[in-house]
LOLUM-197193 format. One record per atom (N, C-alpha, C): x, z, y. Coordinates in steps of 0.02 Angstrom, whole numbers, padded with zeros to 5 digits, always signed. Layout:
<sites>
XZY;...
</sites>
This chain:
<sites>
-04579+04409+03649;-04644+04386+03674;-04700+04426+03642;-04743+04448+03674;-04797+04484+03638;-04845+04460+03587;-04862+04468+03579;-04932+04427+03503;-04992+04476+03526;-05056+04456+03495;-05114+04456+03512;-05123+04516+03458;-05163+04564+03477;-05201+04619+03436;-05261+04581+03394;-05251+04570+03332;-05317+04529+03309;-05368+04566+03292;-05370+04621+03306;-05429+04668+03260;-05476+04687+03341;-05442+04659+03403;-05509+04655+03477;-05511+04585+03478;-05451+04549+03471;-05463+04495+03485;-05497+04438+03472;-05550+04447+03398;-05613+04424+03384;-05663+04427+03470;-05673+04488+03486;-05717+04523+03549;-05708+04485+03601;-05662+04482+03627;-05646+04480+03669;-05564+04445+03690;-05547+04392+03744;-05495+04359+03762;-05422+04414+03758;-05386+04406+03715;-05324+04443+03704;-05305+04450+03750;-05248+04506+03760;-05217+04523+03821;-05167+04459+03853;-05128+04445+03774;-05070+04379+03810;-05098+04341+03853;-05172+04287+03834;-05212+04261+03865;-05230+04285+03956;-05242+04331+03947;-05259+04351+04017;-05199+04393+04080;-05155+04406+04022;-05101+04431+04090;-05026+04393+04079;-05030+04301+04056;-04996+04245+04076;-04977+04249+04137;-04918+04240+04165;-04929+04204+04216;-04945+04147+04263;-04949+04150+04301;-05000+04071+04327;-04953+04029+04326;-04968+03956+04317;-04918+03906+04292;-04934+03872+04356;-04876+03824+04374;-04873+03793+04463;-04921+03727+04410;-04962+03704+04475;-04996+03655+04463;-04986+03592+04470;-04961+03555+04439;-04955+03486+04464;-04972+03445+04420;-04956+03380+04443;-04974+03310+04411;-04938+03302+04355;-04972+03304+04268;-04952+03285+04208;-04891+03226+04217;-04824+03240+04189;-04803+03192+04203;-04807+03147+04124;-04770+03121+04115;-04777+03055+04052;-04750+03090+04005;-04776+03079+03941;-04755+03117+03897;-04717+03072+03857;-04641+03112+03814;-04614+03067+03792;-04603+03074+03724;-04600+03013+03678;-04626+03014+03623;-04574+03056+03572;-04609+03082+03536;-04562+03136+03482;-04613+03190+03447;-04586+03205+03420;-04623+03249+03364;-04651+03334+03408;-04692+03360+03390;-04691+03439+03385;-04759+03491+03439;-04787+03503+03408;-04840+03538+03424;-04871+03621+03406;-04924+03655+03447;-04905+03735+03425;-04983+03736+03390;-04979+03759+03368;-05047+03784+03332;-05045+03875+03355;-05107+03853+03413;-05118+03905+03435;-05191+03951+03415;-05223+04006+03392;-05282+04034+03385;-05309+04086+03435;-05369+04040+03469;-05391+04101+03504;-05424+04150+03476;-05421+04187+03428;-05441+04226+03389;-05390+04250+03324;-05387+04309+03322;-05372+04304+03230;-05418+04275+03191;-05377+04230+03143;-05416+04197+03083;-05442+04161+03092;-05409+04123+03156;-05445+04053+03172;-05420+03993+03127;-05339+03983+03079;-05318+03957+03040;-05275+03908+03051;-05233+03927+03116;-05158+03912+03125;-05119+03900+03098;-05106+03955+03051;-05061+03955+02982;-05082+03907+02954;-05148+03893+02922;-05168+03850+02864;-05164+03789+02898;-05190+03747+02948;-05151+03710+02986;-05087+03692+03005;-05046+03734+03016;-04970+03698+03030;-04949+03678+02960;-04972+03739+02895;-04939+03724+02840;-04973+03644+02801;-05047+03643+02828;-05063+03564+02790;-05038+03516+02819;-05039+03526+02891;-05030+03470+02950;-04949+03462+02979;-04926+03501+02971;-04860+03509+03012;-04855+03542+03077;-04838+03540+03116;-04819+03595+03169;-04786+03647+03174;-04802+03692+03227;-04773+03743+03220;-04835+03795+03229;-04830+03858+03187;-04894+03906+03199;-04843+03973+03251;-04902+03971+03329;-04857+04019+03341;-04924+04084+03345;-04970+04067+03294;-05016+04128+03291;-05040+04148+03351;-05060+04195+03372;-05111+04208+03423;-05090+04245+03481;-05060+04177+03500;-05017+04185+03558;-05002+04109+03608;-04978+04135+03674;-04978+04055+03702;-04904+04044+03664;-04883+03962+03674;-04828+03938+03634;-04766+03981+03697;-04703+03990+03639;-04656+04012+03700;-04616+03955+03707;-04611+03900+03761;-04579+03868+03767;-04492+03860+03787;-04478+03940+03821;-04414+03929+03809;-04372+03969+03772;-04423+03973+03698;-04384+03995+03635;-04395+03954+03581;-04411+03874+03608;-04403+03840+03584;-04482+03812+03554;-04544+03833+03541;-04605+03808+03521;-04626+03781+03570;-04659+03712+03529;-04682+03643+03569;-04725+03690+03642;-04727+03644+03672;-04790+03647+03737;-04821+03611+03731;-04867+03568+03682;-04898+03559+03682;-04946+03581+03624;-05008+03589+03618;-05026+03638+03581;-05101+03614+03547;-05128+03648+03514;-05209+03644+03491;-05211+03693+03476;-05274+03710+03511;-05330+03763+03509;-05387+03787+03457;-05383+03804+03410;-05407+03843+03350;-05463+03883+03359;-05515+03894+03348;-05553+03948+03346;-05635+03917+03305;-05657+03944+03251;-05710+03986+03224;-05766+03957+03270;-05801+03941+03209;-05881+03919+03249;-05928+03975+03226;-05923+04049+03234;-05958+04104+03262;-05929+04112+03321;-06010+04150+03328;-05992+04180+03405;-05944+04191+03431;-05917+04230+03399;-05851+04262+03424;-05795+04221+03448;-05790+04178+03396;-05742+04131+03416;-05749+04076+03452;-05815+04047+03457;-05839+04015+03543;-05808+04055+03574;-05851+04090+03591;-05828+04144+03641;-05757+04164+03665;-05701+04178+03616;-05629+04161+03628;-05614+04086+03656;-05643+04037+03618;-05606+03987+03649;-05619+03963+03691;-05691+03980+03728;-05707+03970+03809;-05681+04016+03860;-05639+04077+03847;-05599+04108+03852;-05539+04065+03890;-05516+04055+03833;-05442+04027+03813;-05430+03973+03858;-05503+03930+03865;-05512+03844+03899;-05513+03876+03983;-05555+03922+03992;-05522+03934+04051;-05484+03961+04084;-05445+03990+04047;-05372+04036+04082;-05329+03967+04073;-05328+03918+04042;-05295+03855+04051;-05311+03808+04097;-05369+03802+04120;-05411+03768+04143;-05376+03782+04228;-05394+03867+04221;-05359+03877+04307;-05303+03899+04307;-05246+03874+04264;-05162+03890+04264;-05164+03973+04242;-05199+03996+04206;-05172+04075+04201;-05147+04064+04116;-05080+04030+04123;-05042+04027+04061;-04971+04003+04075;-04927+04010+04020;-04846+03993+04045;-04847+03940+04063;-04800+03910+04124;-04771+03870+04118;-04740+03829+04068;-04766+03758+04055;-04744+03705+04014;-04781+03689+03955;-04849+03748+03959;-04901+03731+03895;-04951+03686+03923;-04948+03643+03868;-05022+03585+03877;-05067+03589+03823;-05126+03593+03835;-05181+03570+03778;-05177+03506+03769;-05171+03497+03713;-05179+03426+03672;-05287+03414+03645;-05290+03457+03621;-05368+03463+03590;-05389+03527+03580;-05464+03551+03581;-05473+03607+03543;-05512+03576+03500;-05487+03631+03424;-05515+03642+03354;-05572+03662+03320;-05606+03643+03335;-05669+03698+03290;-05665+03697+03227;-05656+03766+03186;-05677+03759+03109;-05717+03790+03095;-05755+03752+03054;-05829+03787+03031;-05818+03854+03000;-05848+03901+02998;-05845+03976+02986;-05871+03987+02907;-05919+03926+02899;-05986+03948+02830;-05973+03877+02816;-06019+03857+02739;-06052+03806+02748;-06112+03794+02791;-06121+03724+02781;-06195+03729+02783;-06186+03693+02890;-06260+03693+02891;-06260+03677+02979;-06244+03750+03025;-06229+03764+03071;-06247+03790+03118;-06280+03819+03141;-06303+03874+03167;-06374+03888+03200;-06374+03853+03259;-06443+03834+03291;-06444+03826+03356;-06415+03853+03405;-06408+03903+03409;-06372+03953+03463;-06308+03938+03453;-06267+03913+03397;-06196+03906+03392;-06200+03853+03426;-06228+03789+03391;-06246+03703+03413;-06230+03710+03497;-06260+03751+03520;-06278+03725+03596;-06220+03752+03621;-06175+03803+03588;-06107+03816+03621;-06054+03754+03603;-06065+03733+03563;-06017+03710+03532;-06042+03618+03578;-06083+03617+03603;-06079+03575+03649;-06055+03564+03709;-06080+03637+03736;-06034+03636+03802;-05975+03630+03820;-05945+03661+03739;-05860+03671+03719;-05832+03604+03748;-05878+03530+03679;-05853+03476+03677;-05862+03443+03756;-05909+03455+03785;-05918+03430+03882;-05858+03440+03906;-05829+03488+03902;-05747+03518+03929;-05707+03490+03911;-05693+03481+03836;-05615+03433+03839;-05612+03412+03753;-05564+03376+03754;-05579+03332+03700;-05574+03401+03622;-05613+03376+03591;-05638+03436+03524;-05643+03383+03493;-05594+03429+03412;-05614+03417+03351;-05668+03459+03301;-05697+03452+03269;-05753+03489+03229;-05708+03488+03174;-05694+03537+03118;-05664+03521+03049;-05707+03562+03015;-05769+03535+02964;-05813+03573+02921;-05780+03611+02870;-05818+03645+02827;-05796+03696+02787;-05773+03658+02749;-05703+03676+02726;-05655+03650+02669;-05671+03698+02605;-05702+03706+02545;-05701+03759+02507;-05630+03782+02464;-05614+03694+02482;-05557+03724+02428;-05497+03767+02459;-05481+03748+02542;-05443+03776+02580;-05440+03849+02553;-05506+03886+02564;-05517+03971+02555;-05470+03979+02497;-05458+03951+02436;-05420+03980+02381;-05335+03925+02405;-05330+03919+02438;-05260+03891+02423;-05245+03824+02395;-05297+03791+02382;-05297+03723+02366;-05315+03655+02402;-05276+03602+02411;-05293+03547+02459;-05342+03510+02419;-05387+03481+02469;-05454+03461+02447;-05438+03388+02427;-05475+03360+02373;-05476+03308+02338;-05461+03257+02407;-05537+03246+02463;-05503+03190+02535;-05513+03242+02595;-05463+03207+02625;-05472+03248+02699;-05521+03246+02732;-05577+03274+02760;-05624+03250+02813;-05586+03198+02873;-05617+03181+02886;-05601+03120+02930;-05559+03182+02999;-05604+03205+03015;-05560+03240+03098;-05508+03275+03079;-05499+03285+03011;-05415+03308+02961;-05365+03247+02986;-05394+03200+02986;-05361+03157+02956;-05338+03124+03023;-05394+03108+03084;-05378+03121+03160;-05339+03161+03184;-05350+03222+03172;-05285+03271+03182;-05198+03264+03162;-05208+03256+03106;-05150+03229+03073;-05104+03158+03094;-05154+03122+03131;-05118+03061+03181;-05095+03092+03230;-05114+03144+03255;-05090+03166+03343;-05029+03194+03324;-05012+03208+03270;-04942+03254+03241;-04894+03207+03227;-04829+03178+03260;-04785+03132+03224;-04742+03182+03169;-04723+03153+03120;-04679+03176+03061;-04592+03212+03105;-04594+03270+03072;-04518+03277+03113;-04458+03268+03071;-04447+03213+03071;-04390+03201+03021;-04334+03243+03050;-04306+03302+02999;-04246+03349+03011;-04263+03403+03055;-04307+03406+03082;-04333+03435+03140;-04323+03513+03104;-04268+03558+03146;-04286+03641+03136;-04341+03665+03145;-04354+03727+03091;-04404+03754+03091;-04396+03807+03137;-04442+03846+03174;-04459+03888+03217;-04404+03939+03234;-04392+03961+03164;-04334+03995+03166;-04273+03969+03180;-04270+03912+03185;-04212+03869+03199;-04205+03878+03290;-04253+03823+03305;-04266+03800+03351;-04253+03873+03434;-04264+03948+03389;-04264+04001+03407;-04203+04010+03423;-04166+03999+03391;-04071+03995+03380;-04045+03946+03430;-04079+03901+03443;-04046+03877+03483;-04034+03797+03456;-04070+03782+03395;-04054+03714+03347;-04083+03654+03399;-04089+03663+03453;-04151+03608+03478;-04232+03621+03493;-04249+03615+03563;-04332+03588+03551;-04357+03550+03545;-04411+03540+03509;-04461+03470+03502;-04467+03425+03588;-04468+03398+03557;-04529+03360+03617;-04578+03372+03626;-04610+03317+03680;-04686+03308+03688;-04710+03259+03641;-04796+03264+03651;-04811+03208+03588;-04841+03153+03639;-04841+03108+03618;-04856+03018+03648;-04928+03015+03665;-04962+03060+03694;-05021+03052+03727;-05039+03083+03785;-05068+03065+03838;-05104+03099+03882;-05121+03176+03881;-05119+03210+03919;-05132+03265+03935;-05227+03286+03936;-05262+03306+03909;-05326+03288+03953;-05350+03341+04008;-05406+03331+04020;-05414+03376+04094;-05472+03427+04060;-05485+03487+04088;-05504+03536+04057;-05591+03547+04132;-05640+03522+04096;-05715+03534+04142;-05715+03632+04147;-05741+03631+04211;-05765+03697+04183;-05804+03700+04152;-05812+03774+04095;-05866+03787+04062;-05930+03818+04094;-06008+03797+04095;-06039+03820+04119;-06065+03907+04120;-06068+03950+04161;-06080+04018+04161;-06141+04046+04100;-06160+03999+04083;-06213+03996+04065;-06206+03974+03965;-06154+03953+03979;-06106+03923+03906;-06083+03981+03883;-06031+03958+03821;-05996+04033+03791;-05972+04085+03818;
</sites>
């Protein structure tokens, strides 16, 4: 399966992203309860890795999940509150939005992680609204301690929201397993949500 060039893919929507093929459209069916989810980045260094490793999952880096090599289909969306990474993940929301992705991937949520301390500029703020109009978003502020390798004294709360949508995989193979042939995850025990378009005028 291909992986994403991260050194354009700040710029601009990666290639995997845009030459998916179109997924048949139909009605979400029921999802059934069990462990396993992809931590996907529309961007390099959106923090996939550092996510699957606090949270659990699977990181399949910056790429859509491959579902029949075994990584969940259902997924969260990662990306950077600079520009750039708006910009990828309004990208990302609509090549999903109008089926231009594999077959059997679902968005569960997109991620925002704060880039800096501190607030936002306005110009970010007002993207990062339109983002949340579209489909259900988490915000996760700057962790300082994350940057060096250390888990922070408490979780921010949308850590900690996040961390509910993930069931525990008791025994569950790891990626490399699951690759082999050990079993795939399931789906996770919630609704699918529906993806607004983003306005032309948005990221």
């Amino acid at each position: 399966m291909d992986r994403f060039d991260p050194p354009t893919a700040v710029l601009s929507l990666p290639a995997t992203f845009e030459k998916a093929p179109p997924a048949v459209v139909r009605p979400a069916p029921p999802l059934a309860s069990g462990a396993g989810v992809s931590w996907v980045g529309a961007h390099g260094g959106a923090g996939a890795t550092t996510f699957a490793g606090a949270l659990g999952g699977t990181d399949v880096g910056h790429a859509w999940p491959d579902v029949a090599q075994g990584d969940p289909g259902d997924m969260l969306l990662l990306a950077r509150t600079h520009l750039a990474g708006l910009q990828a993940a309004s990208k990302a929301l609509d090549s999903l939005r109008t089926g231009r992705h594999p077959a059997g991937v679902r968005l569960v949520a997109l991620v925002l992680v704060a880039d800096a301390p501190g607030r936002l500029p306005t110009e970010l703020w007002r993207r990062v609204r339109v983002l949340r109009a579209a489909v259900r978003t988490f915000s996760v502020p700057w962790i300082a301690q994350w940057r060096v390798g250390r888990p922070a004294p408490k979780a921010p709360r949308s850590v900690v929201e996040l961390a509910a949508l993930i069931p525990p995989r008791s025994g569950a193979p790891d990626r490399a397993d699951t690759r082999a042939g050990a079993g795939a995850p399931d789906r996770l025990d919630h609704p699918a949500p529906s993806i607004r378009p983003v306005p032309k005028d948005g990221p």
